[in-house]
C-alpha positions as a LaTeX table, in Angstrom:
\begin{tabular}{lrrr}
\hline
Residue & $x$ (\AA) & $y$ (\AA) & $z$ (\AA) \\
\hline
Unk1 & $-16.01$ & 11.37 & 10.00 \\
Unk2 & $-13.66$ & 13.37 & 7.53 \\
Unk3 & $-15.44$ & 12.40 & 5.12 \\
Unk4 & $-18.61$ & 14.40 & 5.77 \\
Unk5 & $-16.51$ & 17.74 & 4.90 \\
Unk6 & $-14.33$ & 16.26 & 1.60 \\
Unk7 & $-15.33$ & 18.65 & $-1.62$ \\
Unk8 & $-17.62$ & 17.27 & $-4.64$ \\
Unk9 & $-13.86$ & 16.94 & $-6.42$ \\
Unk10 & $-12.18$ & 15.03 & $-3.66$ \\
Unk11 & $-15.17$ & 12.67 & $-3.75$ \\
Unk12 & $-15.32$ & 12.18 & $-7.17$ \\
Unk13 & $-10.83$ & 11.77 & $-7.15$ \\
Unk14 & $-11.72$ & 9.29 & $-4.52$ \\
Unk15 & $-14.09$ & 7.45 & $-6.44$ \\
Unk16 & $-11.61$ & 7.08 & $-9.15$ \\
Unk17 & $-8.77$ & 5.42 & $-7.07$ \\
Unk18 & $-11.57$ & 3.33 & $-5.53$ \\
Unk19 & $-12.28$ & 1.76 & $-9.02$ \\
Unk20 & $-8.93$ & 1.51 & $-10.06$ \\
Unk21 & $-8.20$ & 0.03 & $-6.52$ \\
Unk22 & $-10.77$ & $-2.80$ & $-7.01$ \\
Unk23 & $-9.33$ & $-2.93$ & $-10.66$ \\
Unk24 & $-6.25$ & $-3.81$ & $-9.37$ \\
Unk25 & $-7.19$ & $-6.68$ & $-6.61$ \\
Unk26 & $-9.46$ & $-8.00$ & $-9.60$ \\
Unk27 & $-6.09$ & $-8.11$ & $-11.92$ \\
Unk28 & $-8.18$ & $-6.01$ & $-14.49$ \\
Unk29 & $-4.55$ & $-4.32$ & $-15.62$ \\
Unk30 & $-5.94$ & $-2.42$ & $-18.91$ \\
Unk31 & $-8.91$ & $-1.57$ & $-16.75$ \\
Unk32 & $-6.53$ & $-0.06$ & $-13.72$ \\
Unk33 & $-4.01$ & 1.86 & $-16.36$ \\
Unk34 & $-7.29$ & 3.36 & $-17.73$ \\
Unk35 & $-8.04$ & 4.41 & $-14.50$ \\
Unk36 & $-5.18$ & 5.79 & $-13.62$ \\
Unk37 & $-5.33$ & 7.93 & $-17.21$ \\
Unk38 & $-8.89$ & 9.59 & $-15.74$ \\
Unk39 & $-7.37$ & 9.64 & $-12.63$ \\
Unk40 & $-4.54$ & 11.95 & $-14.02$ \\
Unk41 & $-6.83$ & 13.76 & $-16.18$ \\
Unk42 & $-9.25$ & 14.90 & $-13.26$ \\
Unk43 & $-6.99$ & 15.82 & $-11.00$ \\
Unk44 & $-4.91$ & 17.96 & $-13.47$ \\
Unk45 & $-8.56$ & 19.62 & $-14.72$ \\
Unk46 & $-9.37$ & 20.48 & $-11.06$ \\
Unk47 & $-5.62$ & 21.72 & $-10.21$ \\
Unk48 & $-6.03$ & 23.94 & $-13.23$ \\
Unk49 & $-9.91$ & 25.19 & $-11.47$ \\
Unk50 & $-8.03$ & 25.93 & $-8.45$ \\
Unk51 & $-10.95$ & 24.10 & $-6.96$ \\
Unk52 & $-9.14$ & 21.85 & $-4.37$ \\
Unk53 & $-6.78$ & 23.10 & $-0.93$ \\
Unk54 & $-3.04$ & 23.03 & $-0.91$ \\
Unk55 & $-2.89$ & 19.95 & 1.31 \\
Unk56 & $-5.59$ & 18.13 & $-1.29$ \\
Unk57 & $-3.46$ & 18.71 & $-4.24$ \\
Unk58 & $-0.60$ & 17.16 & $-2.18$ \\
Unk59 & $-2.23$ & 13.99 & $-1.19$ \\
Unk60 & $-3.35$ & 12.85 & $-4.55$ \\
Unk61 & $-0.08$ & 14.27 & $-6.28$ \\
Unk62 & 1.20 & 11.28 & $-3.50$ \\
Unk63 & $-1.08$ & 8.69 & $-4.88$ \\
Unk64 & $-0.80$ & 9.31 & $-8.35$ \\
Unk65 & 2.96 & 9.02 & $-8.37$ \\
Unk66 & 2.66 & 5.89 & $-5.93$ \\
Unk67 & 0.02 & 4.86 & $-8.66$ \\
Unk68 & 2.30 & 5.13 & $-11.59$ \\
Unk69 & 5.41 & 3.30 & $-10.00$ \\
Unk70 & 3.14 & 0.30 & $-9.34$ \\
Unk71 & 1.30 & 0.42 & $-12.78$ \\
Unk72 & 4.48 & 0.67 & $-14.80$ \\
Unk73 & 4.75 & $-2.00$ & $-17.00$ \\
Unk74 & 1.72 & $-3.29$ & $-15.47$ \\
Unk75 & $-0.86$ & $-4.14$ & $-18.15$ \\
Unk76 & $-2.20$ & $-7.29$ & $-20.29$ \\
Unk77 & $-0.34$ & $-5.86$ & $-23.55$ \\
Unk78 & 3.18 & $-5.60$ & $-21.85$ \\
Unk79 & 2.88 & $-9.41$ & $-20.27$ \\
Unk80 & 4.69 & $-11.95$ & $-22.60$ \\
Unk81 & 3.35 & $-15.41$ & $-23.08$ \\
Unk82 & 3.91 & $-18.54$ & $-20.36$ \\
Unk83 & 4.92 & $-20.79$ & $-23.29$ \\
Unk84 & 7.96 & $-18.05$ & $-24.55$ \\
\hline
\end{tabular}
C-alpha cells in the first residue's frame, strides 16, 4: 500500500532498479552497468532538486552502493574467454 504515496521521482528511481534488476536475472551485464549509470545519474539530478525526503535519499544511496559492489567487474567486456 506504500506505494500509493511514493513521489513521481521515487517511482521513476524505482523503475530504474526494476530494469536493471530484470537486466541482471537476464545476464544482460552491459545492459545492467548502463542501468546502473542512469540510475546514478537520476538520483544525483533529484538530490541536487532537493525533490526527495531525507529517508528517500538514504534508501537508494543503500542500493546504489549495494548496486555497485555487485556490478564491479561485472560486464561482457571485463569477462575473458572459456578457451584462455
Amino acid at each position: 500500500m506504500g506505494w500509493l504515496f511514493k513521489s513521481r521521482y521515487e517511482t521513476e528511481l524505482d523503475g530504474i532498479v526494476n530494469k536493471m534488476v530484470m537486466n541482471l536475472s537476464n545476464n544482460y551485464k552491459d545492459n545492467a552497468q548502463s542501468d546502473l549509470k542512469d540510475l546514478i545519474e537520476t538520483f544525483e539530478e533529484f538530490k541536487a532538486k532537493g525533490v526527495l525526503k531525507e529517508k528517500t535519499l538514504k534508501k537508494y544511496e543503500d542500493i546504489i552502493d549495494t548496486y555497485k559492489e555487485r556490478l564491479k567487474g561485472y560486464g561482457h567486456k571485463d569477462q575473458k574467454p572459456f578457451w584462455t
